[in-house]
MILOFI-316436 format. One record per residue (C-alpha): residue number from 1; x, y, z. Coordinates in steps of 0.25 Angstrom, whole numbers. Layout:
+-----+-------+-------+-------+
! num !     u !     v !     w !
+-----+-------+-------+-------+
! NUM !     X !     Y !     Z !
...
+-----+-------+-------+-------+
//
This chain:
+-----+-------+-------+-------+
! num !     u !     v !     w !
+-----+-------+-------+-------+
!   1 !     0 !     0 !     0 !
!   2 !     6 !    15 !    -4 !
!   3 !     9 !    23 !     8 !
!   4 !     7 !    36 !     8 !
!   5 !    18 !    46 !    15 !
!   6 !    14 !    57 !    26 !
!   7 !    18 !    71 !    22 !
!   8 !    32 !    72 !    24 !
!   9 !    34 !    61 !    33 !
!  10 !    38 !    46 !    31 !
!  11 !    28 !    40 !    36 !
!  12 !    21 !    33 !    26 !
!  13 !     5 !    26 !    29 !
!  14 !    -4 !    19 !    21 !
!  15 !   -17 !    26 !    15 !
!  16 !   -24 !    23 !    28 !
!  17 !   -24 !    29 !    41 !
!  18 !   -32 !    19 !    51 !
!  19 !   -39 !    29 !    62 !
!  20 !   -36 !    26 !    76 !
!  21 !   -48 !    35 !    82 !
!  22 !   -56 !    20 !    84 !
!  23 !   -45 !    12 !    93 !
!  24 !   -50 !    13 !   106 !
!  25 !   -65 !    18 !   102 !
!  26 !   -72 !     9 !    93 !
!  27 !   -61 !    -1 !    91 !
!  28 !   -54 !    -7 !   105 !
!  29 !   -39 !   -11 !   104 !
!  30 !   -42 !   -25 !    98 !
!  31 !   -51 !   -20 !    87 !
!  32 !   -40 !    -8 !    84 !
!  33 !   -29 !   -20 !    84 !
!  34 !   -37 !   -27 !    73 !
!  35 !   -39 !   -14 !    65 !
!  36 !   -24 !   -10 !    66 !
!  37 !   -19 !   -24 !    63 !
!  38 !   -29 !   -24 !    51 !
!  39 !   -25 !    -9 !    46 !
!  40 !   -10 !   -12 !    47 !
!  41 !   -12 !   -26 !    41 !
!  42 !   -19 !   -19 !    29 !
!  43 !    -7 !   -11 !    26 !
!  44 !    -9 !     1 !    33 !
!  45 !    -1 !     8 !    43 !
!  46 !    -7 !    23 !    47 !
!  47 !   -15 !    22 !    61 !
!  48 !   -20 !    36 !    64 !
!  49 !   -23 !    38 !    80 !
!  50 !   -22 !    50 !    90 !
!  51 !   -20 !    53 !   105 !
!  52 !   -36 !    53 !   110 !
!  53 !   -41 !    43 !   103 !
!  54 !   -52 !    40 !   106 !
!  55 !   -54 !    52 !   117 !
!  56 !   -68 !    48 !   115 !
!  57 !   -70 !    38 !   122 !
!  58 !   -60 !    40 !   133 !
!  59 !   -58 !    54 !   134 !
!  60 !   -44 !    54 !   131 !
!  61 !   -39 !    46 !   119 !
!  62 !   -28 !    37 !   119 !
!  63 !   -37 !    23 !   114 !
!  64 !   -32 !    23 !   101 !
!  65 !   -17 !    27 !   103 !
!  66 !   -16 !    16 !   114 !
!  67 !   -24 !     4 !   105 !
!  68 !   -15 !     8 !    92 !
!  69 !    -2 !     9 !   102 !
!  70 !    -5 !    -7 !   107 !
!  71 !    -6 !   -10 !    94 !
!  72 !     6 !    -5 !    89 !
!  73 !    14 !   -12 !   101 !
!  74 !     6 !   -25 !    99 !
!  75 !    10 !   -26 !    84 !
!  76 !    23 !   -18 !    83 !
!  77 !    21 !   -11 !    71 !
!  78 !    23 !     3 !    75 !
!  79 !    34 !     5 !    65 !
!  80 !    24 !    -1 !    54 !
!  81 !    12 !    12 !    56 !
!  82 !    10 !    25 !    57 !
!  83 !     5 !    31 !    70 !
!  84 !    -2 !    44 !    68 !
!  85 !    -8 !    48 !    80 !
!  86 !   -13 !    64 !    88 !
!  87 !   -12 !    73 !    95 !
!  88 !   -20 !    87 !   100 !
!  89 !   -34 !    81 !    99 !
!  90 !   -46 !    85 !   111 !
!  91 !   -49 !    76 !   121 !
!  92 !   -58 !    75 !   134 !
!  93 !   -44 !    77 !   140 !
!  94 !   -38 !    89 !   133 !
!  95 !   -42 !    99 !   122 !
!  96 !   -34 !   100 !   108 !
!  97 !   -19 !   101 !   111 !
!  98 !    -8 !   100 !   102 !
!  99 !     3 !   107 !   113 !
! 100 !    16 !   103 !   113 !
! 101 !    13 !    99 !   126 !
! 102 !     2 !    89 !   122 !
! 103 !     8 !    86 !   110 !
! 104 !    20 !    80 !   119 !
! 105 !    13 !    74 !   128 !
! 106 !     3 !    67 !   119 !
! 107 !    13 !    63 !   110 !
! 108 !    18 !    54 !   121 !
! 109 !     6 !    49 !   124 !
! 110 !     3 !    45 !   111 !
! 111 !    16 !    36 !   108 !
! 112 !    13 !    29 !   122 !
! 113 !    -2 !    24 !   117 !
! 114 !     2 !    23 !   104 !
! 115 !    18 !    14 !   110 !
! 116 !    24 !    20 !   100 !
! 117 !    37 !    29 !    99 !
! 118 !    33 !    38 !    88 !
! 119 !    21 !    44 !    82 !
! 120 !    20 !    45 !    67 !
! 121 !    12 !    55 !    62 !
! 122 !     7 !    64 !    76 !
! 123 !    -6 !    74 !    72 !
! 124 !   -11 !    87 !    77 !
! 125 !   -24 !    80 !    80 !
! 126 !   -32 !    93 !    85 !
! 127 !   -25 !   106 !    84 !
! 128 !   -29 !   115 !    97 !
! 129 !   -27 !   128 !    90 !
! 130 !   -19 !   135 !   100 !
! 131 !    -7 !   128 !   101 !
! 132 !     5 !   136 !    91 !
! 133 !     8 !   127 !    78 !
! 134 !    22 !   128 !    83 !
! 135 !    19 !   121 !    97 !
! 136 !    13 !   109 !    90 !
! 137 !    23 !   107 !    79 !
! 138 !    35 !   108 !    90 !
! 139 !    29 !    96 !    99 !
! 140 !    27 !    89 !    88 !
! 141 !    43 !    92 !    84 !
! 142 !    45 !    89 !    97 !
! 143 !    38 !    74 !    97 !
! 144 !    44 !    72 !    83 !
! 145 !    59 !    74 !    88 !
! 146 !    56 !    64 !    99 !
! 147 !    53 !    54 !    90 !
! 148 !    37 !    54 !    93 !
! 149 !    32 !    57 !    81 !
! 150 !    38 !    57 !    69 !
! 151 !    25 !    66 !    59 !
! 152 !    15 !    76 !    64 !
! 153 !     4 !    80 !    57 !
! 154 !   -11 !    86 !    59 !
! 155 !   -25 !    84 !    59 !
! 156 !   -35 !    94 !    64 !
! 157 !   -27 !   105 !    62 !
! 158 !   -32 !   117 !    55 !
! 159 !   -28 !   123 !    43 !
! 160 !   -23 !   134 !    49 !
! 161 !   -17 !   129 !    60 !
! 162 !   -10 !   117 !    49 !
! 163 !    -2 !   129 !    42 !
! 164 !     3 !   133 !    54 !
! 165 !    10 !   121 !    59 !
! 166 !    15 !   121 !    44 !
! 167 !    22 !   134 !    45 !
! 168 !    27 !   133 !    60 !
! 169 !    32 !   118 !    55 !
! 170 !    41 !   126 !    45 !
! 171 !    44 !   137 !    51 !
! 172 !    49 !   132 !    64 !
! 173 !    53 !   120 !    59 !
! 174 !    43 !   110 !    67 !
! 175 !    37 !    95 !    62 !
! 176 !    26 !    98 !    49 !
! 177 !    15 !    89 !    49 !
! 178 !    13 !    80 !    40 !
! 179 !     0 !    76 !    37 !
! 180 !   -14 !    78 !    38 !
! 181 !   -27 !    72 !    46 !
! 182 !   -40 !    80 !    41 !
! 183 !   -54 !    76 !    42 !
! 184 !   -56 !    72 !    28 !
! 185 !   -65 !    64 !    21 !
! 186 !   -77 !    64 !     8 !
! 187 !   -86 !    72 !    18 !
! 188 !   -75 !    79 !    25 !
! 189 !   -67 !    87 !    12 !
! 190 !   -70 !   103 !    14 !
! 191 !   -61 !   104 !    26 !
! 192 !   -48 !    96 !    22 !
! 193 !   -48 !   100 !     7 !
! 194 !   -51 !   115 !     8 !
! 195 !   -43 !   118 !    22 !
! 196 !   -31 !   105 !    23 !
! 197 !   -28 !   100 !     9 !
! 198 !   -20 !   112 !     4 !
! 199 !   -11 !   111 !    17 !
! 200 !   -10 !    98 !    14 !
! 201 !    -4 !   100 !     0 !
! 202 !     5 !   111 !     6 !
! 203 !    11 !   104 !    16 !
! 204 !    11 !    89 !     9 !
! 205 !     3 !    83 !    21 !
! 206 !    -4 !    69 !    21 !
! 207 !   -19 !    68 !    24 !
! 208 !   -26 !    57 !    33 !
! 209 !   -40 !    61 !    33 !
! 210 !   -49 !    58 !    46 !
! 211 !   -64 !    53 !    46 !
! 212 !   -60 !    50 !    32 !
! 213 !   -73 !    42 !    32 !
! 214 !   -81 !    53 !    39 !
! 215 !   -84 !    46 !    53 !
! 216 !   -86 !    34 !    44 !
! 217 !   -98 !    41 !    34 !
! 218 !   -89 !    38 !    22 !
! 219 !   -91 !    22 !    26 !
! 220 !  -104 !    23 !    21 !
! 221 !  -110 !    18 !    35 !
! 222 !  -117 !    32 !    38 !
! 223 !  -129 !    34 !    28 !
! 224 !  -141 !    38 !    39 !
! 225 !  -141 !    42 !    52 !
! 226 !  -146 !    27 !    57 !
! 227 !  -131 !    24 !    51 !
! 228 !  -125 !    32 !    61 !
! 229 !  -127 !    23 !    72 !
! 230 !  -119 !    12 !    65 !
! 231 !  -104 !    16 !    72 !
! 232 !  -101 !    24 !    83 !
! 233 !   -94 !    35 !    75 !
! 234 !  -108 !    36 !    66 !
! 235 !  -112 !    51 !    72 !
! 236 !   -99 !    55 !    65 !
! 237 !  -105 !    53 !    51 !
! 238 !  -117 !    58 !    53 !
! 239 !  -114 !    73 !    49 !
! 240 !  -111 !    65 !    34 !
! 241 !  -124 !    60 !    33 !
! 242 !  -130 !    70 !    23 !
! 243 !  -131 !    74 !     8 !
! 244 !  -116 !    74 !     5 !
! 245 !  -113 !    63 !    12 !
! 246 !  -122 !    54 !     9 !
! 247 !  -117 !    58 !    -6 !
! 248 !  -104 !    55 !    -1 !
! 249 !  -107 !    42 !     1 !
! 250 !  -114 !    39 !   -11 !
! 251 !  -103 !    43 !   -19 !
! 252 !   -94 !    34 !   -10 !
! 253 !  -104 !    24 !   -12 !
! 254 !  -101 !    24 !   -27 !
! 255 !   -88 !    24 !   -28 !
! 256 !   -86 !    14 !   -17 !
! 257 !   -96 !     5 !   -26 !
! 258 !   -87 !     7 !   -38 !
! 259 !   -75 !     2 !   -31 !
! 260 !   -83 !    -8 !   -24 !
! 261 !   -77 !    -2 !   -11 !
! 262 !   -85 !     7 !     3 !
! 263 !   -87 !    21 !     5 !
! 264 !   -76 !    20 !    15 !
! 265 !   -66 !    15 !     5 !
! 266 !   -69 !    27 !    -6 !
! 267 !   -70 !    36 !     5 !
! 268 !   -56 !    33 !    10 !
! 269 !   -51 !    33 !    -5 !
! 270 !   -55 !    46 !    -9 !
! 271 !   -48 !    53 !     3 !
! 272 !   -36 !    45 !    -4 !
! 273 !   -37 !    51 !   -16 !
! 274 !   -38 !    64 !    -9 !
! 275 !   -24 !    71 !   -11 !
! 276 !   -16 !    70 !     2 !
! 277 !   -23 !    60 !     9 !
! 278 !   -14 !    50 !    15 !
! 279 !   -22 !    40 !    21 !
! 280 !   -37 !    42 !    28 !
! 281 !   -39 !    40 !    41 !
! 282 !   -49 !    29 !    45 !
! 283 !   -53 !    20 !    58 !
! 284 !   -59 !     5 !    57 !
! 285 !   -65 !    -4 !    68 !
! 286 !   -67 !   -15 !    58 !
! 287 !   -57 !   -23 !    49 !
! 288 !   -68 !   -20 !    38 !
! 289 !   -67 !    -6 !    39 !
! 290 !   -52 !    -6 !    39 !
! 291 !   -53 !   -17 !    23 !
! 292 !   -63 !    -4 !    18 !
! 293 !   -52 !     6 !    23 !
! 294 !   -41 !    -1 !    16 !
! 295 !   -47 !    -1 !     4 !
! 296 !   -48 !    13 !     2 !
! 297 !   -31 !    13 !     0 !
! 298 !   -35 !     3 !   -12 !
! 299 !   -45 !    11 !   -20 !
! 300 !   -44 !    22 !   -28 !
! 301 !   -54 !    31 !   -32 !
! 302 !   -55 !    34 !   -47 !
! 303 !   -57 !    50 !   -51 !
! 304 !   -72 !    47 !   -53 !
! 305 !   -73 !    43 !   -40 !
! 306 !   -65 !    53 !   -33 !
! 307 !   -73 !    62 !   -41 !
! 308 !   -88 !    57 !   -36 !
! 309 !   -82 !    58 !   -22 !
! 310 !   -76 !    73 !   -23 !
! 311 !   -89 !    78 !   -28 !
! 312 !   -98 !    72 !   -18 !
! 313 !   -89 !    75 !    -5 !
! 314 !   -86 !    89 !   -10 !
! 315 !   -84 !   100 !     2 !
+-----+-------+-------+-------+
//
């Protein structure tokens, strides 16, 4: 399977990145064993986490980290993935915070879940918006000289705020990111397309959408309100379920016939076509789920496809 490389770095990962957000929510640690086992036996090798996962059920985070840290030490393959995990996100526990004083201190706790020396690709999960560019970038130079991380990159970080880091990286000197974590999906364009995409091409970042599926809509699962009900995630899809996405799915309904594929499948190769997308970010709690994931890195969408999938998603 091609690899594709992140940014500048040299890292290299398959054109799947398996979400970590279920491990230690929907999924205990033996069914996130058989999902990591099965993702890595597939030939796949990007697992995406963060620090408070999943702060929702415990208030704090810390699950997934922990679950995906036993399984590294139970199979010791650490140096056969790549680890990306977060820092900065809100919890019961403490607001957004990308100090350098959380940043060190989170950082630490990560690599302990996760029994691991290194890090490899560290994201600015939330920014705060208070804390100076410089502050940020500096820890994260810091974490980097140690040997903690070897990448950083961002996530929901505003346009703005993006440039910023950008310029102080150059001009004092400090770690650049290198990729990309947007909410990006068919229902999700306007925002990543009209406010991220030209600072992507500026600054050669690789993109790894989140909610590629939109809460799981894109599956095709969602098609009524009486759907919703079928899995604990369902009131996320419900603001999709209208005109344009019903025609969404439709149109995923088509060309998934044509390839004799699913909706999830189509809708995981188009964000692939998409320039600059490196590999989109999905979660599975099934074996089945992760074979319909898989085969969007086989198919490619044809120009008449792409085509009848641009014009019914546009912002």
């Amino acid at each position: 399977m091609e690899k594709v490389k992140i940014g500048t770095s040299d890292l290299e990962v398959a054109p799947i990145n398996l979400g970590g957000n279920v491990f230690g929510w929907t999924l205990d640690e033996t069914g996130s064993f058989d999902i990591l086992d099965a993702f890595i036996e597939g030939g796949f090798n990007f697992i995406d986490t963060a620090d408070t996962y999943a702060w929702w059920v415990n208030g704090t985070g810390g699950q997934s980290e922990t679950i995906i840290g036993n399984w590294l030490k139970s199979r010791g393959n650490r140096d056969k993935v790549v680890i990306a995990t977060k820092v900065g996100s809100e919890t019961q526990a403490h607001p957004s915070d990308i100090s350098k004083r959380h940043i060190l201190k989170s950082v630490d706790e990560s690599l302990q879940r996760l029994q691991s020396d290194y890090i490899d690709l560290y994201y600015t999960h939330f920014d705060d918006n208070k804390t100076p560019v410089e502050e940020t970038l500096s820890a994260y130079e810091e974490v980097i000289r140690a040997g903690k991380v070897r990448y950083v990159a961002a996530s929901n970080v505003s346009p703005a705020r993006l440039e910023e880091s950008f310029t102080a990286a150059e001009t004092h000197g400090l770690p650049r990111y290198v990729a990309l974590q947007p909410h990006y999906n068919l229902l999700e364009r306007a925002g990543y397309e009209t406010d991220y995409a030209p600072l992507v091409e500026k600054y050669g970042l690789t993109v790894f959408p989140y909610w590629a599926l939109a809460a799981g809509f894109l599956t095709g699962k969602y098609r009524s309100e009486a759907d919703l009900n079928k899995s604990v995630r369902g009131g996320g899809a419900k603001k999709y379920l209208n005109e344009k996405g019903l025609a969404v799915l439709d149109a995923l309904d088509k060309v998934a016939a044509k390839h004799q594929s699913t909706p999830a499948t189509v809708s995981l190769a188009w964000l692939l076509a998409q320039p600059h997308i490196g590999a989109p970010i999905v979660s599975a709690t099934s074996k089945q789920q992760l074979a319909t994931i898989f085969d969007a890195a086989k198919l490619t969408l044809d120009s008449e496809d792409l085509e009848e999938l641009d014009n019914v998603s546009k912002p």
